[in-house]
N, C-alpha and C positions, 0 to 999 in steps of 0.2 A: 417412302413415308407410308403412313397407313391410309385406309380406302377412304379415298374423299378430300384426301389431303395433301396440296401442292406438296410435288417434289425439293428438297430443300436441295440449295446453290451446292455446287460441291467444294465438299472438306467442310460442311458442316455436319455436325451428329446428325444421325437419322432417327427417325419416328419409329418405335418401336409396335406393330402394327397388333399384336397379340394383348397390349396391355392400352392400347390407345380410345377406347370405346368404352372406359371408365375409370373412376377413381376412388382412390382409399380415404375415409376418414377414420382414424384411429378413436376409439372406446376405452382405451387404455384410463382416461379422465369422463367424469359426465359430460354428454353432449349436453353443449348450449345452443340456441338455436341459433341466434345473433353470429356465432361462431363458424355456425356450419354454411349459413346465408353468403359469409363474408369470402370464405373461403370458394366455394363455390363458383364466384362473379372474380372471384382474382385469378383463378386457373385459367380463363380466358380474354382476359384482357390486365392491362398495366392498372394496378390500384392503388391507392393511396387510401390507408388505412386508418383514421383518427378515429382514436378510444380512448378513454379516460386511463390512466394508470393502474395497473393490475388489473384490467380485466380481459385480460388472454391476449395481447398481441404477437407474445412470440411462439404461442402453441399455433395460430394461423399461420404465421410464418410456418413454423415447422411443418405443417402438413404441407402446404405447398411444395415446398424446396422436397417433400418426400417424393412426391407424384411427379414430379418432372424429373426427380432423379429415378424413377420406376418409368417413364414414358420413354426416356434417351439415355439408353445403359453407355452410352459414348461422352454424356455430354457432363458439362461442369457446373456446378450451382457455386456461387457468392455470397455468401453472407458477411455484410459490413455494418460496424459498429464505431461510433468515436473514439473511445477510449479503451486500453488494454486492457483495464478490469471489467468491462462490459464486454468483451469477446471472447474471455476466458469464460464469465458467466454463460453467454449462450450458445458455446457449444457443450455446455454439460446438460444444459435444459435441453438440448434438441435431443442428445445423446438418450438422453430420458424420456421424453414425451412420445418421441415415433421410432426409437431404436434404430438409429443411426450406427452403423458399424465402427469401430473404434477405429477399424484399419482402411476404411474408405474418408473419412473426414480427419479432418488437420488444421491444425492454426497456427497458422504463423504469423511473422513478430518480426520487424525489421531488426531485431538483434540476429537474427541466425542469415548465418553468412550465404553470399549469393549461391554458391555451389549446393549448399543443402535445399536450400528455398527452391532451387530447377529440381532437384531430385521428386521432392514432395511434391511439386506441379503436377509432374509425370505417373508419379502412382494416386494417388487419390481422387477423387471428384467431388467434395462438398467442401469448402472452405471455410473457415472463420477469420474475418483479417480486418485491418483495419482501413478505410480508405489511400490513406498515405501508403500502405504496403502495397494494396494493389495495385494501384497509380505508378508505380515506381516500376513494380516487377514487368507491369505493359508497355513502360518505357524502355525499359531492359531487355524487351525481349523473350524474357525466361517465363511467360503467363502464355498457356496455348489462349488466346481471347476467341478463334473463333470457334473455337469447343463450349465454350457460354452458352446456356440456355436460360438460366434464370438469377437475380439479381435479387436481393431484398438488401433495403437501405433502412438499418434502425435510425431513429433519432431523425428523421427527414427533413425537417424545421432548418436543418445546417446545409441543404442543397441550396444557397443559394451565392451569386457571386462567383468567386476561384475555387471553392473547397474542393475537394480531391473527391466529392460525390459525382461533384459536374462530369470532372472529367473521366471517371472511369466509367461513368454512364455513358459517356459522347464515342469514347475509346469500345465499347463494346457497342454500340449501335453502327457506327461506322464497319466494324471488323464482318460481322453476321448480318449486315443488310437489312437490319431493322429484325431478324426473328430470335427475339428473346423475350421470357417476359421478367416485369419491373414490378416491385413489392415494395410499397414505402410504407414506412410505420411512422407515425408521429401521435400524440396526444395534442396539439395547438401547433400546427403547422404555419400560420402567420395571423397578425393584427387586421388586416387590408386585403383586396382584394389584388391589387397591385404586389405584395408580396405572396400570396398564396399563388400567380399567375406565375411568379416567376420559378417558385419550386413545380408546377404542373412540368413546366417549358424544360427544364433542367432534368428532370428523370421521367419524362415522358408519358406522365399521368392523362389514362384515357378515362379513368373513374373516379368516384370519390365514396368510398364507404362511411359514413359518420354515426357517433351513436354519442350523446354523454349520457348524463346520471338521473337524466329528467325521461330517456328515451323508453317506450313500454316494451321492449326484450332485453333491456340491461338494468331495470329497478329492484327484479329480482333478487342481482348479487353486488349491487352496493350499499355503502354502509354509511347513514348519517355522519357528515361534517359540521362542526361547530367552529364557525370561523370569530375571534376576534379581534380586535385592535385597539391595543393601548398605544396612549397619549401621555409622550412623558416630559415635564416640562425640562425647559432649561434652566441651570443655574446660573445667577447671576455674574459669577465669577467666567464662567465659557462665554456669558453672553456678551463680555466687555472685549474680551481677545476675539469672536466673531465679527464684530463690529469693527476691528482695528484691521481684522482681516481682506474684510468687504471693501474697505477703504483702497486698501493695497489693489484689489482686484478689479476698483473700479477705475483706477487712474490709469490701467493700462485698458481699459474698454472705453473712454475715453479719448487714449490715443487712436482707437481705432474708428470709432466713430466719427472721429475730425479729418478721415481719411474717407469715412464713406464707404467702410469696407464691413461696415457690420452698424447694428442701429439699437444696439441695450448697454447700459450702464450700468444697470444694478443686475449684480452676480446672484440676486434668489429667483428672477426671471429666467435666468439661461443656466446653459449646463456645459460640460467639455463637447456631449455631442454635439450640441449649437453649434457652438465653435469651429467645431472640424468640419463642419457640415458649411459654414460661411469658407472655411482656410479652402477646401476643395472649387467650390465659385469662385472666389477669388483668386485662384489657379487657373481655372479652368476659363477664364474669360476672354475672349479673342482681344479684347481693347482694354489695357491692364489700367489705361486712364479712364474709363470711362463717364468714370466718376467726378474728373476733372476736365481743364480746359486744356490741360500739358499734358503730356508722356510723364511717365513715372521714371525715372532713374533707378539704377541698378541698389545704388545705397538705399534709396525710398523702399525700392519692393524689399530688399533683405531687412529692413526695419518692421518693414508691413509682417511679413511672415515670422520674424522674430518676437512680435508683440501677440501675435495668434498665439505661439509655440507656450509664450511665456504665460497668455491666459488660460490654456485648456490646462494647462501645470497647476499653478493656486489653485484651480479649478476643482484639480484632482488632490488637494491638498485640504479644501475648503470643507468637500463631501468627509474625508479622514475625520477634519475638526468636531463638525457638528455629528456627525453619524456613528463614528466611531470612538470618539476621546482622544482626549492631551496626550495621550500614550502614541497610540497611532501616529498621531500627527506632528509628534516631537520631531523623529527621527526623519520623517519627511523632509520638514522645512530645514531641520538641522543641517541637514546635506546640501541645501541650497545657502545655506548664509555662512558654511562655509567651503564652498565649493571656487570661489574665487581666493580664496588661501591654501587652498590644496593642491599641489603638484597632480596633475596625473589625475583630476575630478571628472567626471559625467561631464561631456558636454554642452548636456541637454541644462544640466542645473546651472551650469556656469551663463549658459543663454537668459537664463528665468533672472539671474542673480542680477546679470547685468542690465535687463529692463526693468526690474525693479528700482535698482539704485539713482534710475534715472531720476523719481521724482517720490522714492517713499521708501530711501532708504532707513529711514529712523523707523516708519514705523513698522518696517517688519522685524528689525532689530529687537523692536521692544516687543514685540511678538511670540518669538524666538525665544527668548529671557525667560518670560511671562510662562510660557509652555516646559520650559526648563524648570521654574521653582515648583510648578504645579508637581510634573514627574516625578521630582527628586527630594517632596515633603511627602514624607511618611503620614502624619497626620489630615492630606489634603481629603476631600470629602470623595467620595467615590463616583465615577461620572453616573449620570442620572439615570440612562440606560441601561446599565451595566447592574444597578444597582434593580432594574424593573425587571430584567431577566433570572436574578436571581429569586426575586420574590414570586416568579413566573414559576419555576423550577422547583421550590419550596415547597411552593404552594400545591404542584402536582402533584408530588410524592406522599402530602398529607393526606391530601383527596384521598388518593389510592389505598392508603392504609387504612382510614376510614372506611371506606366501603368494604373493604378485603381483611377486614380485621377478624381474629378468630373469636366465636365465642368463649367467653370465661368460663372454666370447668367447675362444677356446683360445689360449694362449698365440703359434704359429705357426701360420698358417692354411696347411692340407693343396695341395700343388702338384699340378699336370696333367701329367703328362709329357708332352712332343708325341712323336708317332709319329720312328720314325731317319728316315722320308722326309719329315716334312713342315719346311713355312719357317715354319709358325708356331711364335712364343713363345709360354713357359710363360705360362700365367696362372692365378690366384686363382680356387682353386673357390669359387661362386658359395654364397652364404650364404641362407637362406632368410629370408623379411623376418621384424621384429621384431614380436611381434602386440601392438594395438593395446591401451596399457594402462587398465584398468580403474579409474574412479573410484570414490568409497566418501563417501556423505554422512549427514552426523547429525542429530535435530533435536533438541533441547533443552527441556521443557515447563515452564514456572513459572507460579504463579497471577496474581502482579505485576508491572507495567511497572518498579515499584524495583528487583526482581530481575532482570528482562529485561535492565536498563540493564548491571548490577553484574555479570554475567556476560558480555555482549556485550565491553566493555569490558576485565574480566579476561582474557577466548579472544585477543582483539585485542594484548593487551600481553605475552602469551608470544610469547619467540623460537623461535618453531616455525614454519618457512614452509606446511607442510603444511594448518595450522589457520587458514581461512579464515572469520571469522563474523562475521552481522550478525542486528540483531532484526526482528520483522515483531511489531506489533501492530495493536489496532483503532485506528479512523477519530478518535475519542472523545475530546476534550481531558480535562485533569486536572493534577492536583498536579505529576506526573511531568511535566508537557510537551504541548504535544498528540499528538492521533497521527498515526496514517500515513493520506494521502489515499487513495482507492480506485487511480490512479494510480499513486504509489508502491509501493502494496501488490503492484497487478500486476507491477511489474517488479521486484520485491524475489523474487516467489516465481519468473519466466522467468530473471531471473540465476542465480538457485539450482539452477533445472531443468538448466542448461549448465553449471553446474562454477564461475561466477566466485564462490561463497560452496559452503563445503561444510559447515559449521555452521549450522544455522538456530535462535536464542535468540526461544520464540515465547509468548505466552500462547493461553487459550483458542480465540482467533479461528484457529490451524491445528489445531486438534482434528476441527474439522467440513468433511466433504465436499473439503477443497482436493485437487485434484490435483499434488500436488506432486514426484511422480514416484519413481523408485527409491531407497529410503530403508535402509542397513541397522543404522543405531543411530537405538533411542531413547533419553532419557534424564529422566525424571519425577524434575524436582530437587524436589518434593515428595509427596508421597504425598494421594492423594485416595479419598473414602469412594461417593462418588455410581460408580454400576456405569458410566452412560450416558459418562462421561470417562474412565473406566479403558480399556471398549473400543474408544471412539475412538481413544484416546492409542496404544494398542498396534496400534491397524488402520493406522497411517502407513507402518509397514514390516510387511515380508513376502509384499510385492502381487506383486514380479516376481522374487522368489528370496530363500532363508532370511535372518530378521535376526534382532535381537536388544534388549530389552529389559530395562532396566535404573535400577530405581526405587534413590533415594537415602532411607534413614530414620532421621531421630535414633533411638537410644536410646531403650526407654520408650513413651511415649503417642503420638509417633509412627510409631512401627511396629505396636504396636495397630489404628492408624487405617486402616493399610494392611491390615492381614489382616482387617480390617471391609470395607473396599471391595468384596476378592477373593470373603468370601462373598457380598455383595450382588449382583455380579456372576454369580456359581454360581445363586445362588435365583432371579433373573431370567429366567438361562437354562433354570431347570424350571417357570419358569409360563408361558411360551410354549411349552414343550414340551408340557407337558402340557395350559393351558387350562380348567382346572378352577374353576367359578366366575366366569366373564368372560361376560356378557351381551350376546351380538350385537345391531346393529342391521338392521332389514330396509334394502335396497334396490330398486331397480326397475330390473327388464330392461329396459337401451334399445335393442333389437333384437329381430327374431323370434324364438319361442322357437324348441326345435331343435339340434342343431348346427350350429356355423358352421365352414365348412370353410376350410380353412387352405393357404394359396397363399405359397409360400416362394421368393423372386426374390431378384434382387440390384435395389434402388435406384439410381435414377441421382443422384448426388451433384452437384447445380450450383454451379459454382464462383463465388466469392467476387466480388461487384461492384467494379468498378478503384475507389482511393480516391478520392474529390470534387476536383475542383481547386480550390488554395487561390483566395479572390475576391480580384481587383485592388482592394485599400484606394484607395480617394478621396481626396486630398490635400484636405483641409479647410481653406478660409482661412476667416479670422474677418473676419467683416464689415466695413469702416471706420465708424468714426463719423462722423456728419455733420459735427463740427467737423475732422476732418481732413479732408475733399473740399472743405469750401472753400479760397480761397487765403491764407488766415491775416490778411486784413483784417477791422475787425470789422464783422461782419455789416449792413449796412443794414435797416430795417422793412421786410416786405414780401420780400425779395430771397431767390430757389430758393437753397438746398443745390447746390454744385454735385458734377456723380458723376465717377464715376472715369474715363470717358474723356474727359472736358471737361480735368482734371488733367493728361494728356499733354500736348492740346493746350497748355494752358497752360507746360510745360517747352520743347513748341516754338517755340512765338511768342518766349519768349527767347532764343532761340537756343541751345537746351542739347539736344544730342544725347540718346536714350535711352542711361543706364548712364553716363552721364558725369556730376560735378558742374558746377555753375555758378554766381555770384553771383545776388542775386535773388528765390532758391528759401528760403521758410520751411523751419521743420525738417522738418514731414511731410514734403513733398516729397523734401527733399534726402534723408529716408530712403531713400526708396523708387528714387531715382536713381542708387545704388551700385553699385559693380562687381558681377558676377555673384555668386551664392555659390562655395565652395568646392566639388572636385571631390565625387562621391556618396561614395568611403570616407574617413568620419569615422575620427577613432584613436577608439575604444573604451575606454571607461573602466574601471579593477580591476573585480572585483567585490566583494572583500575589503570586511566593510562595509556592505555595501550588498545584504543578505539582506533586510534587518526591510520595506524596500518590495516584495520579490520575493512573484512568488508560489512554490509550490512546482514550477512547472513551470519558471519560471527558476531559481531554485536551484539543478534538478537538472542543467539542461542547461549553465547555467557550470562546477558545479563537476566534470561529466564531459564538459569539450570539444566540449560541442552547440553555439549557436550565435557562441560566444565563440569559438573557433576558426579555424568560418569565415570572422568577419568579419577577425581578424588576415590571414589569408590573400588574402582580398579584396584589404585596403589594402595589405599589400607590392607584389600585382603590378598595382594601379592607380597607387600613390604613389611608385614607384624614386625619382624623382628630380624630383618636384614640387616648386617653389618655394614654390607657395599653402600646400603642407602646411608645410613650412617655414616659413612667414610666419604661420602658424598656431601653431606649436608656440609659436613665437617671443611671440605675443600671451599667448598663455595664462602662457608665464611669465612675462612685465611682468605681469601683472592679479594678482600673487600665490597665484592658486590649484595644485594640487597638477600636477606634468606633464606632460604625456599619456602612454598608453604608445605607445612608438615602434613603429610597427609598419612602418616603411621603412629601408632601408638607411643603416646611419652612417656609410657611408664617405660619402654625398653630403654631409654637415653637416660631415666633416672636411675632407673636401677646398677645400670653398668656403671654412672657416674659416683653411685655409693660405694659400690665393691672396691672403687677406685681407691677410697679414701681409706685411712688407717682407724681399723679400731668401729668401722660400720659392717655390717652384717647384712650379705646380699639379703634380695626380697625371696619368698620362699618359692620354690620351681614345684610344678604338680608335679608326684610320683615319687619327691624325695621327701614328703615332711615340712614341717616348718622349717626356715634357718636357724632359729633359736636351739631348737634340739641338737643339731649336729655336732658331734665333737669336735677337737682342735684339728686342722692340717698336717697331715703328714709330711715331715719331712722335706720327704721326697717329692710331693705335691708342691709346696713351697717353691718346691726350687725349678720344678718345670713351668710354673705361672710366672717366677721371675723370668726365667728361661726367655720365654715367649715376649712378654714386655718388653726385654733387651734388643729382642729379633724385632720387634713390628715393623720396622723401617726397611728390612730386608725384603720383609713379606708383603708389603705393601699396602700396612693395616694403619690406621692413626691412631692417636693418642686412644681416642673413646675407646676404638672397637677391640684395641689389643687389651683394655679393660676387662669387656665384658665377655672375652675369650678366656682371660687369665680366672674370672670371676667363675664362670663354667667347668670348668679344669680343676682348681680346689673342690667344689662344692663336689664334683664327678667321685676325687681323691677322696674326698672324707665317705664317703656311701662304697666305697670300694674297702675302706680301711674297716666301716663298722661291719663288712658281712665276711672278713674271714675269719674270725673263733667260732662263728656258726659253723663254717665248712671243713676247718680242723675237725671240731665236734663228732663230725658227721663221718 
């Protein structure tokens, strides 16, 4: 190790003793102080870093992970992120910010198969992965772990419980004997101090860096939020089927309260969490009577837990009703009322179905119904919400064109006099350009892909050209549909970044960490309690200049829920302020003690390696069978297989040309003796249809002019006036199946189909004149266009094409017939 610093255990990277007695902060960006501070205090001890949204936490990260992979040229850095689009994100940001080498870091993706994932272990040293990847590859094996020196955990707030933080943190502290250091990032790492304790405990936070938007090194570079909250009433038509609902939900809270197993009746008091939160105690209780003066029986407690199961369900049905609409919550409930007529139904809905029916079967029937005419009238009123979010949305895009409106150009634009001596004319004083106008994008927050759909959908079907929107959710199939590949997702949010969508309809999966760029509406079409989503949700905008936010809340118990959130949020922010209560973890100096002195350059950024060239595909022929290499006699005892060059020889000894037929020849043969194939542009088929075999990479690229395009294009300027293509098209429509699409000119098929007919005059050919002019056919001409007609079949031509051969062949004869009295002449 270097001077002053414990020798490390062996088979751990060693301390690089030449680079150990200071550190790099890169210039590449203005230094911020707050920045430099943070960074500083993390190189030597486990940090936990909370910072408001955009304001640098993964440039910290990066410089760290730089300087420890510059201190331990042996050793390995981690970087872990939740989600796939968020790992892909930042290792182009690292790539960027401190010039990371393209061939020392690597991301991987539990799609790529175990043998490549050990290969990439073993060359690289900076990672981008996800926790489940690494967690998996150190149970496997295939992760050197105690080549580890440093760790940074995005999104921190998720270390708590099983999450695969815990344990790849526990799995690298155990491996290296505690010497590595730990980088947590969060923006609101917990409500409590009881949960902030237990993210400390779980990735081994000796420090806590905090800053928000009130602190005097970070007011500098934030940017005024306008936060507000509409209040939107309910209609009295929802309020009558909430009420029937409440009812349903109270007769099973009921049952459980006559059990002593829980102590609320009315469903606008509790939630599913309640519930699950009472289902786990009364689980977890040593004396399952204790509530009584008996023992519980086996049928009581499956009743007991089945009356839980069936409440946190409406529960989760109730939240759809009122928060989201009749839409949402058709399909819910639908599945449960008939999920006891359904062979082969969820067993969870067939559970809910049949506590239900114990004592309120009618009324969820009529529920049911009730939520059915609602969905299924065209003229029903629009839910109240849905209707607030659009006038939200409207109303922004007005704003914006107002302020950002161009001036009116003056009615007569002002003249130049020319001087009394000069020859020039007046001309137009010159106008100063038009500045370049200003886009304005929104994102949209809902808990459900039902509501993601049901708003996408409604943005999309206003006549408003202005309102451009599409949804971005997770990867994650479901009820709703599957989701978005990692693929799609990236270029769902790069579309977004350039202006071709300016609504973005998203769930939780853009709350966390996306770069998504200048944002200045949000819009929380539901209200949420948890603090860690509130300030995500509201860190989307205000990054590059003032925005504004704007939560949607029923009436009632849900705007309750929201001014629950906002103080959870507030109390959050005063136990990292203050820290009162929270139990550090020790760490270990991995460098001299000391100061380490601080050397501030600018990084040389290496640019991005040219992309791979695609590989020349191998034309794959399939084997022949042995019974086709012979020559279709049957076989004698004893007698070789014959191979496929003996097969030629064999077509010549009959005297059949290669690509010719001839009598003789068995079918193999004669297959394989056919005219050439058809020219390389094939016509290309719709794609309409023909999704369910696509993957989503085809998909995207038909149905946005990727490779379907180019091939139309291709075949026009290969196919003008091919016959074979003709002769083709031709086939396909005798054999009954559907077209082709034409992708060559129609006037070739018209023309030959005129010359066909008797008494029409082909179209005129360049270099011969019009048709009109020409004189009559010779002859002799005649008779070789008949000639040929009579042949097509021989030759392998069809109807069309031995047309517009025949048609070619006159027209040739007549311009041959008008230039010999010239050459007599002559």
């Amino acid at each position: 190790g270097g001077d002053g610093a414990p020798p490390p255990p062996e088979g751990l990277p060693e301390l690089d003793a030449g680079t150990s007695h200071s550190w790099i902060y890169p210039l590449n960006l203005p230094m911020r102080t707050y920045q430099h501070s943070i960074v500083s205090e993390a190189l030597t001890k486990n940090t936990l870093v909370c910072l408001p949204t955009g304001l640098g936490k993964t440039f910290i990260a990066a410089v760290v992970m730089y300087n420890f992979r510059r201190w331990f040229p042996d050793g390995l850095v981690l970087f872990m992120a939740p989600t796939k689009p968020l790992v892909a994100q930042q290792i182009e940001a690292c790539r960027a910010l401190v010039g990371m080498s393209y061939g020392d870091s690597a991301e991987l993706t539990g799609k790529m198969p175990k043998a490549e994932r050990e290969k990439v272990w073993q060359q690289a040293h900076t990672f981008f992965l996800t926790p489940q990847t690494a967690q998996n590859d150190i149970e496997l094996g295939i992760c050197p772990v105690r080549r580890v020196v440093c760790v940074v955990i995005d999104e921190a707030h998720r270390a708590t419980g099983n999450y695969a933080y815990c344990g790849v943190v526990k799995a690298v502290n155990a491996a290296t004997a505690g010497r590595f250091r730990c980088l947590a990032l969060s923006a609101t790492p917990g409500k409590d101090v009881k949960t902030l304790q237990a993210i400390v405990e779980n990735v081994l936070v000796a420090h806590i860096e905090f800053r928000d938007e009130d602190s005097a090194d970070v007011m500098t570079y934030t940017h005024h939020k306008e936060i507000q909250v509409v209040s939107v009433p309910i209609c009295p038509r929802l309020a009558q089927m909430t009420l029937r609902l409440e009812k349903v939900i109270s007769d099973v809270l009921k049952r459980l309260t006559s059990r002593r197993v829980f102590f609320e009746v009315n469903p606008q008091r509790t939630s599913a969490v309640v519930l699950q939160k009472a289902a786990q105690k009364f689980e977890g209780e040593a004396n399952l009577a204790e509530h009584a003066n008996r023992p519980l029986t086996n049928e009581e407690r499956g009743a007991i837990r089945a009356d839980f199961g069936c409440a946190m369900g409406l529960m989760h049905g109730y939240v759809l009703l009122t928060k989201h609409g009749p839409k949402c919550a058709f399909g819910y409930f639908c599945e449960i009322d008939q999920s006891l007529r359904t062979p082969g139904a969820e067993s969870t809905k067939q559970s809910i179905a049949r506590r239900v029916a114990l004592e309120s079967r009618k009324e969820f029937s009529q529920l049911v119904s009730s939520l059915e005419q609602i969905v299924n009238d065209p003229d029903a009123p629009l839910f109240p919400k849905l209707g607030a979010l659009e006038t939200v949305v409207r109303g922004h895009f007005d704003s914006h064109a107002r302020a950002h409106a161009q001036p009116s150009a003056p009615a007569q634009l002002p003249w130049i006099r020319p001087s009394p001596n000069s020859n020039e004319s007046a001309l137009p004083a010159a106008t100063p350009p038009a500045p370049k106008e200003r886009t304005t994008c929104v994102i949209i927050f809902t808990t459900y892909r039902d509501s993601v759909f049901e708003i996408t959908q409604h943005l999309q079907m206003l006549a408003d050209d202005r309102i451009r929107a599409a949804h971005f959710i997770g990867q994650g199939g479901g009820k709703a549909g599957r989701g978005q590949t990692q693929r799609v997702q990236q270029e769902t949010v790069e579309r977004f970044r350039k202006g071709e969508f300016n609504v973005l309809v998203c769930t939780c999966i853009g709350e966390e960490g996306l770069d998504i760029g200048a944002v200045d509406l949000i819009v929380c079409y539901d209200a949420v309690q948890a603090p860690t989503r509130l300030v995500q949700r509201f860190g989307r905008t205000g990054r590059h200049r003032a925005g504004r936010c704007v939560v949607l809340v029923n009436e009632g118990a849900d705007a309750e829920s929201h001014e629950k959130g906002v103080k959870n949020s507030a109390a959050a922010k005063r136990v990292l302020q203050k820290q009162k209560g929270v139990l550090f973890e020790k760490s270990e100096r991995m460098v001299p003690p000391g100061r380490l002195e601080c050397r501030q350059l600018v990084v040389p950024i290496p640019p991005p390696p040219p992309p791979p060239e695609p590989k020349a595909r191998k034309r794959e022929t399939a084997a022949p069978k042995a019974d086709e290499l012979y020559d279709g006699s049957e076989r004698p005892a004893g007698a070789e297989v014959l191979k496929k060059p003996r097969k030629k020889r064999v077509a010549k000894e009959k005297g059949v040309a290669e690509g010719e037929e001839g009598e003789g020849l068995d079918p193999p043969l004669k297959k394989r003796a056919k005219a050439p194939k058809a020219p390389k542009a094939k016509p290309q088929r719709r794609c309409e249809g023909d999704f369910a075999a696509r993957s989503d990479d085809d998909d995207f690229e038909c149905a946005h002019g990727g490779n379907g395009r180019i091939g139309a294009a291709a075949a026009v300027e290969e196919a003008g006036t091919s016959l074979v293509h003709e002769e083709m098209a031709g086939l396909q429509r005798e054999g009954g199946g559907d077209p082709p699409v034409q992708f060559w000119p129609k006037s070739t098929e018209d023309d030959a189909a005129a010359a066909a007919k008797p008494g029409v005059e082909p179209a005129p050919i360049p270099g011969l004149g019009p048709a009109a002019a020409a004189p009559a056919p010779a002859p002799a001409a005649s008779a070789v266009a008949s000639g040929l007609v009579a042949a097509a079949p021989k030759l392998g031509l069809g109807p069309a094409a031995a047309a517009a051969v025949a048609a070619v062949v006159a027209v040739a004869a007549v311009a041959a017939a008008a230039a010999v009295p010239a050459t007599d002449a002559a």
